[in-house]
DSSP file (Angstrom, degrees, kcal/mol; ACC not computed):
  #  RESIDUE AA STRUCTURE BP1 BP2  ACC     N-H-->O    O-->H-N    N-H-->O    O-->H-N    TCO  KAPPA ALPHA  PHI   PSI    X-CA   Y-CA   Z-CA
    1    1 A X              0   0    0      0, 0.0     3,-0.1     0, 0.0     5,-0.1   0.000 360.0 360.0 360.0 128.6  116.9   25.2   17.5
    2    2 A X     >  -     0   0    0      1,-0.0     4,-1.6     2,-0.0     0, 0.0  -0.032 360.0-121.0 -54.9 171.7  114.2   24.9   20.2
    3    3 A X  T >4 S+     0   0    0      1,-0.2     3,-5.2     2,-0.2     4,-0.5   0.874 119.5  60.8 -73.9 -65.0  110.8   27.3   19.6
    4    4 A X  T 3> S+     0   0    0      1,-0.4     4,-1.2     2,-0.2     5,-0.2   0.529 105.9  39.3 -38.6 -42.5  112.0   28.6   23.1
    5    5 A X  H 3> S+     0   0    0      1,-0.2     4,-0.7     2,-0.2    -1,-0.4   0.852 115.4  59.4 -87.7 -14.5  115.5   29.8   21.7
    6    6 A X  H << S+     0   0    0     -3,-5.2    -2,-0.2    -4,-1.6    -1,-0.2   0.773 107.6  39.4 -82.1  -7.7  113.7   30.9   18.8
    7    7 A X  H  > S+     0   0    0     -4,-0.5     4,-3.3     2,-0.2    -1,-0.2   0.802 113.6  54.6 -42.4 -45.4  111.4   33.1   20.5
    8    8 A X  H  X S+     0   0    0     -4,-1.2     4,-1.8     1,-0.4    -2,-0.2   0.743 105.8  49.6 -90.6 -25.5  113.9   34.2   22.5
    9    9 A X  H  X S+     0   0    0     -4,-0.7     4,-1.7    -5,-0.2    -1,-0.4   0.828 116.0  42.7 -79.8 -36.0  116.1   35.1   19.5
   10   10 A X  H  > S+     0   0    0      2,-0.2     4,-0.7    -4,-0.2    -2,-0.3   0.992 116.4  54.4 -96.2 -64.6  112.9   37.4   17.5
   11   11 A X  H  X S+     0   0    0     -4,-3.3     4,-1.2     2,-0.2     3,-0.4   0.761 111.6  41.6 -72.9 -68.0  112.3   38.6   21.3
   12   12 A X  H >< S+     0   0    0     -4,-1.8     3,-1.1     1,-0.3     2,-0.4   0.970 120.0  41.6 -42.6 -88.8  116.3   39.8   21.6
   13   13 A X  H 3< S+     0   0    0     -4,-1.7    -1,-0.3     1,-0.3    -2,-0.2   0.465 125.6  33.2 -74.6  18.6  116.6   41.4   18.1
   14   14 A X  H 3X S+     0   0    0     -4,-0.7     4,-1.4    -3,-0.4    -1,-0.3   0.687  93.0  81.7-116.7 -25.0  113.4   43.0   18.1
   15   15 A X  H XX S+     0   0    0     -4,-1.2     4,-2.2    -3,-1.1     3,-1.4   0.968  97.1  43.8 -74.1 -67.5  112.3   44.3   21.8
   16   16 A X  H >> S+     0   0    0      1,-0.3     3,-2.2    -4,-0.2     4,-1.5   0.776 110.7  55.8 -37.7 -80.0  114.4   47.8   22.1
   17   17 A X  H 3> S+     0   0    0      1,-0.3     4,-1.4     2,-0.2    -1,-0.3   0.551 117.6  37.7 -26.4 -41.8  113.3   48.9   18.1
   18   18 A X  H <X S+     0   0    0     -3,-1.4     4,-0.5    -4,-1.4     5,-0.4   0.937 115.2  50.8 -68.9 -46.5  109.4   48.4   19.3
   19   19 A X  H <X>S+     0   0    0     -4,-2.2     4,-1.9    -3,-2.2     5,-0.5   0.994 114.1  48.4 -47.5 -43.1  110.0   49.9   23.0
   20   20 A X  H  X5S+     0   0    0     -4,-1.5     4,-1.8    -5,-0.2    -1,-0.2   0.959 118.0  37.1 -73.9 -37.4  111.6   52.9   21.1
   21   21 A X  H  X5S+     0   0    0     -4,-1.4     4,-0.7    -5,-0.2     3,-0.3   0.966 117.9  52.4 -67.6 -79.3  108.6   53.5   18.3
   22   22 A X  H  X5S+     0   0    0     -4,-0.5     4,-0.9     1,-0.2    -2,-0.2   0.437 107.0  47.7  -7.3 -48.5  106.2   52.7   20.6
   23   23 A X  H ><5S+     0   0    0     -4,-1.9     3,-2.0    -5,-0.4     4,-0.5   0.966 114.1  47.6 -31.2 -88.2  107.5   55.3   23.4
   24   24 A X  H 3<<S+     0   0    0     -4,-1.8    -2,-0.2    -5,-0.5    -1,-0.1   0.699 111.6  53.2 -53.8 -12.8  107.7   58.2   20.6
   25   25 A X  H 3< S+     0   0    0     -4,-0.7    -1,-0.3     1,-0.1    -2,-0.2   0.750 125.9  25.6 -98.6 -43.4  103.8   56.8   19.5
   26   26 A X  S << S-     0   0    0     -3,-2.0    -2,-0.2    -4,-0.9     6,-0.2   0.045  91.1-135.9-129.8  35.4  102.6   57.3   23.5
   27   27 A X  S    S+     0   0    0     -4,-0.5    -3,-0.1     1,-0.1    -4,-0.1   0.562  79.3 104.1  28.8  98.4  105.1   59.9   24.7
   28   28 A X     >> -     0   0    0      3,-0.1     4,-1.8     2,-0.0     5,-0.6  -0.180  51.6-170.5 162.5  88.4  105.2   57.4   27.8
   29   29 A X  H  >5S+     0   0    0      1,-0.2     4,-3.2     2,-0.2    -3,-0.1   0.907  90.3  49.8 -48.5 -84.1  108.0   55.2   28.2
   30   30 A X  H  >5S+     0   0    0      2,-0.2     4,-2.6     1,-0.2    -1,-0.2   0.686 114.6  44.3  24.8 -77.2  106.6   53.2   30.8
   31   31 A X  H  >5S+     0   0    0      1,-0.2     4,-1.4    -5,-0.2     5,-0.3   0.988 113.1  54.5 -67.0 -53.5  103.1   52.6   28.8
   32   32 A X  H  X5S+     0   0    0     -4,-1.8     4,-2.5     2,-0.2    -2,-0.2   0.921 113.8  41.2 -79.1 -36.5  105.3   51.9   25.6
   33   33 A X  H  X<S+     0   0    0     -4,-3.2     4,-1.9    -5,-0.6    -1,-0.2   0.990 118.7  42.7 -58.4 -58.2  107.5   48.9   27.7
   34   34 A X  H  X S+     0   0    0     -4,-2.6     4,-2.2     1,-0.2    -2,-0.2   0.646 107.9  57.0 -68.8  -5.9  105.0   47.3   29.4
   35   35 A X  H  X S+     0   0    0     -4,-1.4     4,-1.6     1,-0.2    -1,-0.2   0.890 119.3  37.4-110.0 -46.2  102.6   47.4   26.4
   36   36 A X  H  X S+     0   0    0     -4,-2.5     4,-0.5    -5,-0.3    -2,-0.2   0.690 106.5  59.7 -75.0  14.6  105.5   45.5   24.6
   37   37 A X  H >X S+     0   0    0     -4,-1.9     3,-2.6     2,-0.1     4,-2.1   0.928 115.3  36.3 -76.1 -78.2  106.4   43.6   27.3
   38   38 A X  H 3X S+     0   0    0     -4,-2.2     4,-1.4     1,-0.2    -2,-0.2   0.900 111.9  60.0 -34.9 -52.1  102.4   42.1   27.2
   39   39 A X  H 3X S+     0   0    0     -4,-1.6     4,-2.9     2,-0.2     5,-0.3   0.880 108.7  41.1 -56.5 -35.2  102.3   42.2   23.3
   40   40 A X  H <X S+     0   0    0     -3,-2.6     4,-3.7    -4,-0.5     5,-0.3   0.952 116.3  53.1 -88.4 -45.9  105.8   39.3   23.1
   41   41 A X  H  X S+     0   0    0     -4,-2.1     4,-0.9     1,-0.2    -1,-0.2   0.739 107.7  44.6 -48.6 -15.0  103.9   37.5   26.1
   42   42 A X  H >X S+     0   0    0     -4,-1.4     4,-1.4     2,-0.2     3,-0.6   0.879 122.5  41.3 -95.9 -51.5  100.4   37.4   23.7
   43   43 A X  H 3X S+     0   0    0     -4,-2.9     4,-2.9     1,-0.3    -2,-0.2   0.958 118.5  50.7 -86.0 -32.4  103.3   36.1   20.4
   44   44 A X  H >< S+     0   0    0     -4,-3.7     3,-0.6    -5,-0.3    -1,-0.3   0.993 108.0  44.9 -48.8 -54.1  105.0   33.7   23.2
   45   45 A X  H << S+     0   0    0     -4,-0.9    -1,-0.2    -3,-0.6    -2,-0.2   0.736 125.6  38.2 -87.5  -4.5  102.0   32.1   24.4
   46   46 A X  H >X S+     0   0    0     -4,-1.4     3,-3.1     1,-0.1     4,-0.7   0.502  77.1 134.9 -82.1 -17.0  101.2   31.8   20.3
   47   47 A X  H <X  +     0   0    0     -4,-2.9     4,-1.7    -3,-0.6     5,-0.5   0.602  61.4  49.1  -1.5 -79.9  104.4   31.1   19.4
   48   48 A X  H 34 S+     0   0    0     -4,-0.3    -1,-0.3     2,-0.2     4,-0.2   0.718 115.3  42.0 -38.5 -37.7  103.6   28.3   17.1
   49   49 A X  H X> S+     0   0    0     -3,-3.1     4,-2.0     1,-0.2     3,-1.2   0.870 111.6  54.8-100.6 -57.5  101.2   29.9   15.3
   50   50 A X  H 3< S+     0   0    0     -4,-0.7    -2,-0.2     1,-0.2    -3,-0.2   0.274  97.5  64.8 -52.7  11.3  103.0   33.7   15.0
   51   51 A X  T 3< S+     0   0    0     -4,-1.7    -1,-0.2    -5,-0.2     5,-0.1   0.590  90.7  58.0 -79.4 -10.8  105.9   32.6   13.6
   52   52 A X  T <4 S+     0   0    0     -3,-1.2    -2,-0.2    -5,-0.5    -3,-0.1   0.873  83.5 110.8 -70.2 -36.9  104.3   31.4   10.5
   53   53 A X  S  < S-     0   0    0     -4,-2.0     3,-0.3     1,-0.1     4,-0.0   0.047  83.6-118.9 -19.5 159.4  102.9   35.3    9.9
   54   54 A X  S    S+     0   0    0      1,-0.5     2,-0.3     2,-0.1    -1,-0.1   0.750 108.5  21.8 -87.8 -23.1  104.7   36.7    7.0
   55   55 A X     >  +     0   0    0      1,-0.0     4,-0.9    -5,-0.0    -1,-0.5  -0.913  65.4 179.9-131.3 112.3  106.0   39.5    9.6
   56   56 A X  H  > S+     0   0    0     -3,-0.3     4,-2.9    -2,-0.3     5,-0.1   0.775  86.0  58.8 -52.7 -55.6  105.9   38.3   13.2
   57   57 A X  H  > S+     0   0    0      1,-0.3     4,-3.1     2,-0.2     5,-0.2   0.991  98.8  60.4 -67.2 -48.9  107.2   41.5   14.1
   58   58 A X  H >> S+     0   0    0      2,-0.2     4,-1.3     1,-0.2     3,-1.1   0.836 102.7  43.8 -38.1 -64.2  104.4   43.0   12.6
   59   59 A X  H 3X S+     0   0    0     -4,-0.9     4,-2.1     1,-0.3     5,-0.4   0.958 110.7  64.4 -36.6 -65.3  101.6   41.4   14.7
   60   60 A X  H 3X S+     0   0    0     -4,-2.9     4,-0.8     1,-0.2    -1,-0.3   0.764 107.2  40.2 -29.0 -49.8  103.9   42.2   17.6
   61   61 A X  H <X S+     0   0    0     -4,-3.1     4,-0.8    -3,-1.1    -1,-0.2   0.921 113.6  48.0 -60.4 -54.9  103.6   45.7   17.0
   62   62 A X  H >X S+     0   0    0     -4,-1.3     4,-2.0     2,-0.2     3,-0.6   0.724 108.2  55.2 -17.8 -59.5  100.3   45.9   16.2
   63   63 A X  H 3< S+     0   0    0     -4,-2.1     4,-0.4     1,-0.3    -1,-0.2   0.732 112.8  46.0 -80.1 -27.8   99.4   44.0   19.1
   64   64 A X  H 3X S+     0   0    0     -4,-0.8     4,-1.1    -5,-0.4    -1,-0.3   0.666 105.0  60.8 -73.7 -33.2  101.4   46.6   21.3
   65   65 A X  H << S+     0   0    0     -4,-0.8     4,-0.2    -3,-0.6    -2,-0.2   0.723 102.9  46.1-100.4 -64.2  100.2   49.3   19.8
   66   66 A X  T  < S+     0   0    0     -4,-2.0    -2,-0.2     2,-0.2    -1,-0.2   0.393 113.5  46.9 -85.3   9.6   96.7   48.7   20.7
   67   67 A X  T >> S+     0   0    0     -4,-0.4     4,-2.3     2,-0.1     3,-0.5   0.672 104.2  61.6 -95.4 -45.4   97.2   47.9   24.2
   68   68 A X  H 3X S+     0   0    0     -4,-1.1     4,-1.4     1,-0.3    -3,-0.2   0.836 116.0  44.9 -60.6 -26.7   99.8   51.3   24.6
   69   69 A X  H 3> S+     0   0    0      2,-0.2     4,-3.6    -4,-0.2    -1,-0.3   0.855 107.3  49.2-102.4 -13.7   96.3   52.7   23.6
   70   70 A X  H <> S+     0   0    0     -3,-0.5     4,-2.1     2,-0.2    -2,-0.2   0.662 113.2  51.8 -71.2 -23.2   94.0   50.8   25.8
   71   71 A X  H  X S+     0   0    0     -4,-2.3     4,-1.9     2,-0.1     3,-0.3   0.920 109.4  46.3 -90.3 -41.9   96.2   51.8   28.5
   72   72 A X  H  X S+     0   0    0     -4,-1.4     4,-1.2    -5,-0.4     5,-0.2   0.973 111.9  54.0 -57.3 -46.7   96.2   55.4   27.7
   73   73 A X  H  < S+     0   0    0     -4,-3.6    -1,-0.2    -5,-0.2    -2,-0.1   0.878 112.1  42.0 -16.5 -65.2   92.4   55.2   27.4
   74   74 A X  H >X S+     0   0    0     -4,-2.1     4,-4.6    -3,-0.3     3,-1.8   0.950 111.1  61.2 -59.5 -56.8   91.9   53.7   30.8
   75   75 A X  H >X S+     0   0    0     -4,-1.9     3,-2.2     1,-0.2     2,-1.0   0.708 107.8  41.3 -38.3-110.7   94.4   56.1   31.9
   76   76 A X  H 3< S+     0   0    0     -4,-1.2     4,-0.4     1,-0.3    -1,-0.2   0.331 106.9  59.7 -24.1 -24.9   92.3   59.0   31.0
   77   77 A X  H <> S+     0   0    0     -3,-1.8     4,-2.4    -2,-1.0     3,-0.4   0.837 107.4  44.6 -87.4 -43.0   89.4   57.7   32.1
   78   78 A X  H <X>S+     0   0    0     -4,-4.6     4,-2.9    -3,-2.2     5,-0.6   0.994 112.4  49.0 -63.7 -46.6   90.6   57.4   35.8
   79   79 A X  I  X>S+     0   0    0     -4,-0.8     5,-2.1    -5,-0.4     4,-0.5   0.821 109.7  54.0 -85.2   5.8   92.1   60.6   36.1
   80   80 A X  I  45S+     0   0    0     -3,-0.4    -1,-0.2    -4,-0.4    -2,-0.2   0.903 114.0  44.1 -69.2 -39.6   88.7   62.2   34.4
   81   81 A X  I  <5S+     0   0    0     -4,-2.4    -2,-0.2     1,-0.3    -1,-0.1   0.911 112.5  49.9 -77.7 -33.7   86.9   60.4   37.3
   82   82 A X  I  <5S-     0   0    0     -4,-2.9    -1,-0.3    -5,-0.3    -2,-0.2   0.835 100.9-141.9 -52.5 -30.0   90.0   61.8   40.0
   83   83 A X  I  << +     0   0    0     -5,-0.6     2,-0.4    -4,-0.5    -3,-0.2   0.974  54.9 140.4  64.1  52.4   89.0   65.0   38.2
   84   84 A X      < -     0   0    0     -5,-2.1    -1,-0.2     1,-0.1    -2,-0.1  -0.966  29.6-177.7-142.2 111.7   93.3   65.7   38.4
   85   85 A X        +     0   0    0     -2,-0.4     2,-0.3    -3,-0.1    -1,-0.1  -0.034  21.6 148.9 -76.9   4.8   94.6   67.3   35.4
   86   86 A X        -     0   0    0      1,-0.1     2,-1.4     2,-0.0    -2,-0.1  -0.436  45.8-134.5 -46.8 107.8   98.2   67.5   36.2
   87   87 A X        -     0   0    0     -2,-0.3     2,-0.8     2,-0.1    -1,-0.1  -0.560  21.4-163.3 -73.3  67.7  100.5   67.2   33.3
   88   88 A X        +     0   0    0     -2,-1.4     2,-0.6     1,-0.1    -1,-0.0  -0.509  23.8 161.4 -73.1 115.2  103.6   64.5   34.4
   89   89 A X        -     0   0    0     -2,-0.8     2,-0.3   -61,-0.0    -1,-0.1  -0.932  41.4-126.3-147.1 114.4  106.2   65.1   32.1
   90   90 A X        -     0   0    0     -2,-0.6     2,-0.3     1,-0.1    -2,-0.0  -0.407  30.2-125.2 -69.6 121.2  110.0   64.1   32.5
   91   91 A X        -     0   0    0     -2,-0.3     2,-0.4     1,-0.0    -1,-0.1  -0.332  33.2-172.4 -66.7 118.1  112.2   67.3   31.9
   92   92 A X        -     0   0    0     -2,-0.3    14,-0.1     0, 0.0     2,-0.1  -0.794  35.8-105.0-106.3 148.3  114.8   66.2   28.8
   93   93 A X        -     0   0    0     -2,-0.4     2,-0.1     1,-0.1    10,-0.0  -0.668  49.8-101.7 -77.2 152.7  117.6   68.7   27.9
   94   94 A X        -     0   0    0     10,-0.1    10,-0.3     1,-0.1     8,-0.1  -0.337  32.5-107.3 -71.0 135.1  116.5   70.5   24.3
   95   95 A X  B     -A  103   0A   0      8,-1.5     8,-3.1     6,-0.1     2,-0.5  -0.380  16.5-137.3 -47.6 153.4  118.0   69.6   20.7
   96   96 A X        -     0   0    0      6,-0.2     2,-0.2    -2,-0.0     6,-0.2  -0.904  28.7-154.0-100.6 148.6  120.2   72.0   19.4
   97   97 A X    >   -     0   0    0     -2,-0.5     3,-0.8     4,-0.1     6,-0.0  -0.741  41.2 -85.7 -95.2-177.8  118.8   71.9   15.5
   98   98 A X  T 3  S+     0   0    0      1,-0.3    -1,-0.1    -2,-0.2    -2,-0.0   0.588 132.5  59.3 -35.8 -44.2  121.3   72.9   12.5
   99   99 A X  T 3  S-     0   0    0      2,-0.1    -1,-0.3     1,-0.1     3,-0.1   0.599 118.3-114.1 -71.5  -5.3  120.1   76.6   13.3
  100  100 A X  S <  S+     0   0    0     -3,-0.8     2,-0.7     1,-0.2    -2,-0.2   0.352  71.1 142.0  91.8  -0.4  121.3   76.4   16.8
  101  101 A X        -     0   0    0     -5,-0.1    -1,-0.2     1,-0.1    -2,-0.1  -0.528  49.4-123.7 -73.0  99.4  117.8   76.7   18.0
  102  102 A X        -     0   0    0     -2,-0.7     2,-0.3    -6,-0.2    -6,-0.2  -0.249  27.8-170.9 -53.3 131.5  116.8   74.6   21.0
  103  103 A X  B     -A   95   0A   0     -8,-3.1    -8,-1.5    -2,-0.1     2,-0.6  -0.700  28.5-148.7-120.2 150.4  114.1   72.5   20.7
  104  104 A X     >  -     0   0    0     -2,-0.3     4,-0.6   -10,-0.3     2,-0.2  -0.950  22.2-174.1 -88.6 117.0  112.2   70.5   23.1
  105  105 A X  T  4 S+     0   0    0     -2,-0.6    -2,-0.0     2,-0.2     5,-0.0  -0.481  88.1  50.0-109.9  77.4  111.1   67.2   20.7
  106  106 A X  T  4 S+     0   0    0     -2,-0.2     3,-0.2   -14,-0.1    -1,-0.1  -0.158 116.7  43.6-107.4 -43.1  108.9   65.6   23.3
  107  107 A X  T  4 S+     0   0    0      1,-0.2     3,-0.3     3,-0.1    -2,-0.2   0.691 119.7  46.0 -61.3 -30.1  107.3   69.2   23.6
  108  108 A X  S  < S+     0   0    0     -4,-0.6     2,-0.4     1,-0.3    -1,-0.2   0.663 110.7  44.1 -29.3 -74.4  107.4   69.3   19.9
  109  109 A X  S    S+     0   0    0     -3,-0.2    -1,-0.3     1,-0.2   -82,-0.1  -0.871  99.7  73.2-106.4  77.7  106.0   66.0   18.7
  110  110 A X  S    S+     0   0    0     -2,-0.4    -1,-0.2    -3,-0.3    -2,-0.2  -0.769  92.9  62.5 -40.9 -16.8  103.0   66.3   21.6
  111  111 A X  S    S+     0   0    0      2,-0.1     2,-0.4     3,-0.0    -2,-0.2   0.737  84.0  89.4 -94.8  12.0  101.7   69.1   19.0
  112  112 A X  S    S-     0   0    0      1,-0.1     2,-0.1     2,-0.0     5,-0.1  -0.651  96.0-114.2 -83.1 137.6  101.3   66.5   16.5
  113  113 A X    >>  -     0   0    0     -2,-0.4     4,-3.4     1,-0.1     3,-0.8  -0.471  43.8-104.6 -76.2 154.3   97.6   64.8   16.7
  114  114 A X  H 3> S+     0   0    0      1,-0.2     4,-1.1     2,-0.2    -1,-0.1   0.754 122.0  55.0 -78.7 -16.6   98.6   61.1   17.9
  115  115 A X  H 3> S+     0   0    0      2,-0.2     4,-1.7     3,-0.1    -1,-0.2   0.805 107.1  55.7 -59.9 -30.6   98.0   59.3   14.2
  116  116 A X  H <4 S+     0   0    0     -3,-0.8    -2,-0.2     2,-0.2     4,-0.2   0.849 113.1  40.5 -62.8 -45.3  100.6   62.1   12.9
  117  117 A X  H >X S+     0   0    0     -4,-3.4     3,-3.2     2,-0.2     4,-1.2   0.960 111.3  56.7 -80.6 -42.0  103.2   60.9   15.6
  118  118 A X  H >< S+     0   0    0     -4,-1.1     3,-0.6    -5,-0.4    -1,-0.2   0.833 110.3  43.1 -36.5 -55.5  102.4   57.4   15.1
  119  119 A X  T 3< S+     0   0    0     -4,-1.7    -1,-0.3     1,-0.3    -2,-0.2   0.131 118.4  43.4 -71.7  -2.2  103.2   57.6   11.5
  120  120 A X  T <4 S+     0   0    0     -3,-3.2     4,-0.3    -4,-0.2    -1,-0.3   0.194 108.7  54.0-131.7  13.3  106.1   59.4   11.9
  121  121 A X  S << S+     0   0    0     -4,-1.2     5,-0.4    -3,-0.6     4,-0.2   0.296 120.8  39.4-105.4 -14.2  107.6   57.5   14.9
  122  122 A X  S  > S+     0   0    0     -5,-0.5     6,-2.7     3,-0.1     4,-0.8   0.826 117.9  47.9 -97.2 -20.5  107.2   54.5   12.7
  123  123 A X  H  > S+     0   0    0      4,-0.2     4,-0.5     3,-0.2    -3,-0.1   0.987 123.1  29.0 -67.8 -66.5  108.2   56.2    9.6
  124  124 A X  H  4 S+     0   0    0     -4,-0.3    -1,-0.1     2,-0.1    -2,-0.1   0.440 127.3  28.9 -63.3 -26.0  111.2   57.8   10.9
  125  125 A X  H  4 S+     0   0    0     -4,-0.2    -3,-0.1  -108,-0.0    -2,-0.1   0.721 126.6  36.3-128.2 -18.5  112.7   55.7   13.7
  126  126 A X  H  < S-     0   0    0     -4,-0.8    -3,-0.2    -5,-0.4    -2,-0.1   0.340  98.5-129.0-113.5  13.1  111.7   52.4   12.9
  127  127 A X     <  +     0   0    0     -4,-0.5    -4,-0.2    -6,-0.1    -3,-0.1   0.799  39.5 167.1  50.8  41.4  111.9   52.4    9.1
  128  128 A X        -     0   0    0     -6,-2.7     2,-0.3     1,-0.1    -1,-0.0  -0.021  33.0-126.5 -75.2-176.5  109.0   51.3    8.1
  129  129 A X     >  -     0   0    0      0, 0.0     4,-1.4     0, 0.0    -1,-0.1  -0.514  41.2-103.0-114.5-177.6  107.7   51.4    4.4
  130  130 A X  H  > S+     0   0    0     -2,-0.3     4,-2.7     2,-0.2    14,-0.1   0.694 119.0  56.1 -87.4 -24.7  104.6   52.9    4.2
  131  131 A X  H  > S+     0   0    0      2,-0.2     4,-1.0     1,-0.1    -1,-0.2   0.888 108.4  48.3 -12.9 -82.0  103.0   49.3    3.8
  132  132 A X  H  > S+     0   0    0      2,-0.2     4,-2.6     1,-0.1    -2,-0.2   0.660 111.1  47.0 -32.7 -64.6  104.3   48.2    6.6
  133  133 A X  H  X S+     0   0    0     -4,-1.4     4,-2.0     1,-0.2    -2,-0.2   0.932 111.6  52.7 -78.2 -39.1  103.2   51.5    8.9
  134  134 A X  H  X>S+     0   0    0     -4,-2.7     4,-1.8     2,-0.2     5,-1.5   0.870 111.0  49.7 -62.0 -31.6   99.5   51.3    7.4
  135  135 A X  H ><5S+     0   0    0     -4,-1.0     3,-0.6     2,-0.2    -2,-0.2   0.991 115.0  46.1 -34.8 -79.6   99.8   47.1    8.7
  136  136 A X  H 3<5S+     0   0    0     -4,-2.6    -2,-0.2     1,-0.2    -3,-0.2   0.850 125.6  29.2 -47.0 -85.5  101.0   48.4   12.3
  137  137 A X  H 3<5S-     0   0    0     -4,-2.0    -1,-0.2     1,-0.1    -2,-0.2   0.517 104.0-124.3 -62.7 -12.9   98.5   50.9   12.5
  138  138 A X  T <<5 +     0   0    0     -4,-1.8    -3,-0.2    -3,-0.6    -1,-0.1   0.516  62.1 126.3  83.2  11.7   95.8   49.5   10.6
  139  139 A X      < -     0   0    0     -5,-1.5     2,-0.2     1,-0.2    -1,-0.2   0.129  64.8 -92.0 -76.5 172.5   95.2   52.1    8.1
  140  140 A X     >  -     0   0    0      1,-0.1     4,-1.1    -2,-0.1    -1,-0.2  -0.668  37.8-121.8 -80.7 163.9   95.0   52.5    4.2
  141  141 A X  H  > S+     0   0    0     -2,-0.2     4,-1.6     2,-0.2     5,-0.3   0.939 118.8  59.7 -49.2 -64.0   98.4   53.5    2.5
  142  142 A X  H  > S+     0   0    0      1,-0.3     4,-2.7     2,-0.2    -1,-0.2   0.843 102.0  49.1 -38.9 -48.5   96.7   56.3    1.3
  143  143 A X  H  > S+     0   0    0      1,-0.3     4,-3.7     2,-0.2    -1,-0.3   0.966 111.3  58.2 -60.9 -48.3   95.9   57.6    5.2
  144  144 A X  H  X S+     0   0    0     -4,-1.1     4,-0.9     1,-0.3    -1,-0.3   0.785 101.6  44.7 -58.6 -38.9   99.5   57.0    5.9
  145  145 A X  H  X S+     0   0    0     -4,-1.6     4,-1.0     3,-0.2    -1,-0.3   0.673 116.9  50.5 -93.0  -5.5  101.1   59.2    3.5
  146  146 A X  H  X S+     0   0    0     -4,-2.7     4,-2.1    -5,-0.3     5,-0.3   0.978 110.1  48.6 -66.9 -55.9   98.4   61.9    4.6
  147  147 A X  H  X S+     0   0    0     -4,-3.7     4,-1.2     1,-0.2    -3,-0.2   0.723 116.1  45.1 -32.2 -42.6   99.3   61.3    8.1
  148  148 A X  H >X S+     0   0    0     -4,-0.9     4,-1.8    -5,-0.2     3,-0.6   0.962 114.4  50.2-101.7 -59.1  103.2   61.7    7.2
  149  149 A X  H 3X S+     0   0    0     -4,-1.0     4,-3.0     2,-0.3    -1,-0.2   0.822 110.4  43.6 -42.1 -43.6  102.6   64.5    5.2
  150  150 A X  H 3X S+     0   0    0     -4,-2.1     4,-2.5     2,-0.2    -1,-0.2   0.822 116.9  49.8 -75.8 -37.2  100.5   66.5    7.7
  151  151 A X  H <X S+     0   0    0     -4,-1.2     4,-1.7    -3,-0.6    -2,-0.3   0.863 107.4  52.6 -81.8 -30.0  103.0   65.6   10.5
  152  152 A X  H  X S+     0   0    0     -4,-1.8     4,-1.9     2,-0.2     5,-0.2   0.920 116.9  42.0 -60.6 -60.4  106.1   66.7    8.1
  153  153 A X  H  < S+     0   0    0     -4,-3.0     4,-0.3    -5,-0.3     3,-0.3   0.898 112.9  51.4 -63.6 -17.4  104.1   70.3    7.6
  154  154 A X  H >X S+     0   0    0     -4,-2.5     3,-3.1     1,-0.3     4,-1.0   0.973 111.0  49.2 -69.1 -68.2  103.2   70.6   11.2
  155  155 A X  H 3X S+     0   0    0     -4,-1.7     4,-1.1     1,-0.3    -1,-0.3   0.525 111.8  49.1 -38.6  -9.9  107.0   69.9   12.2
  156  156 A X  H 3< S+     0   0    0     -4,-1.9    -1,-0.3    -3,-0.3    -2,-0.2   0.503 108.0  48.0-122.7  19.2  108.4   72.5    9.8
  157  157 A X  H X> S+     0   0    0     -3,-3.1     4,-3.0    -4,-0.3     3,-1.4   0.772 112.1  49.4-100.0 -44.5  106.4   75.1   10.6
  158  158 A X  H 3< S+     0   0    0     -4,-1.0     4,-0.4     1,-0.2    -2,-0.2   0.737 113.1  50.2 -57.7 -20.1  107.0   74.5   14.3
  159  159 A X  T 3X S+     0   0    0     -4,-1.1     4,-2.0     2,-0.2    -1,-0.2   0.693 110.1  55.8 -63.9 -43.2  110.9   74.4   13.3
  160  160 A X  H <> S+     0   0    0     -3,-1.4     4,-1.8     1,-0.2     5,-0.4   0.906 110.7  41.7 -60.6 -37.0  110.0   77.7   11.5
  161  161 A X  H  X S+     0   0    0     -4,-3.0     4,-1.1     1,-0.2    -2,-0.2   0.850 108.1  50.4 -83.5 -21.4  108.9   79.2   14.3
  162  162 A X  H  4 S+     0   0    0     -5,-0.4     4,-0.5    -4,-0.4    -1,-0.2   0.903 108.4  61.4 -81.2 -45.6  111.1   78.2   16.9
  163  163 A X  H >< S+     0   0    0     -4,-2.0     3,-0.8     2,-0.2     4,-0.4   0.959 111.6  44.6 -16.7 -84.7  114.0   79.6   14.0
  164  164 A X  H 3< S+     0   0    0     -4,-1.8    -1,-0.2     1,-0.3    -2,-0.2   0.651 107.7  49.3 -20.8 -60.1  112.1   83.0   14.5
  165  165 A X  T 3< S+     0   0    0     -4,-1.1    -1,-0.3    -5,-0.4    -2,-0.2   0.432 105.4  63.5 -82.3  -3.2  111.7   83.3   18.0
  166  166 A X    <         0   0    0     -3,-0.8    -2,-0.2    -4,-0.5    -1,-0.1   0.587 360.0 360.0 -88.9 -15.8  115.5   82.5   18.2
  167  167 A X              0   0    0     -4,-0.4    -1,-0.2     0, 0.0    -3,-0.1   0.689 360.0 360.0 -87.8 360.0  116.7   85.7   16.3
């Protein structure tokens, strides 16, 4: 196998699963493609040297991770300097949960502080160990199961509450 089809192979089974953690990590589809789109072009044009990592995908993520945040940075800094505070946000139809209560979860997971989603977008959709999430994110273990812990109580009180207001 060429490197090329073996990129191209770790590129294929891997792209969605990041786009989709990534995403839920910067509420931003958009930010979350293009910042793995750049991130397999940084392991392409390394190729040789990232596949020898012990997790590729790791670095990949990682690398994605902190660009989805560089762009949200920049992002923030232009529209402070627009002075335009406008809130763009694509309307998604609500979850029903197991109580029948509709939920918003982009509305939902945006009250989580953005290390709480992080850790629980990696935790939860991409199936990371906790190892793993503290690699990608760059963390201690320790930080990680606070992070997933604090983001578990936030979500079930907001679950409570939405419960509540439903009756």
């Amino acid at each position: 196998m060429t490197p090329d089809e073996e990129f191209e192979r770790f590129f294929t089974s891997n792209f969605d699963r990041l786009v989709r953690s990534v995403t839920v990590i910067t509420s931003d589809s958009g930010v979350a493609t293009d910042a793995v789109q750049e991130a397999f072009i940084k392991a392409y044009a390394r190729w040789s040297q990232v596949k020898k990592y012990d997790d590729p995908v790791l670095w990949v993520r990682r690398v994605a991770i902190n660009k989805s945040r560089d762009t949200r940075r920049s992002f923030l800094r232009r529209r402070a300097r627009e002075d335009r505070f406008e809130d763009a946000t694509v309307a998604k139809a609500p979850v029903v949960w197991e109580s029948g209560v509709e939920l918003d979860i982009d509305a939902v997971l945006k009250e989580l502080s953005p290390r709480q989603r992080s850790v629980a977008a990696l935790f939860y959709l991409e199936d990371l160990s906790m190892s793993e999430i503290a690699a990608s994110l760059d963390i201690s273990v320790g930080a990680v199961k606070f992070h997933l812990n604090k983001a578990r109580t936030s979500l079930r009180r907001l679950l409570e509450t939405s419960s509540e207001e439903a009756r």
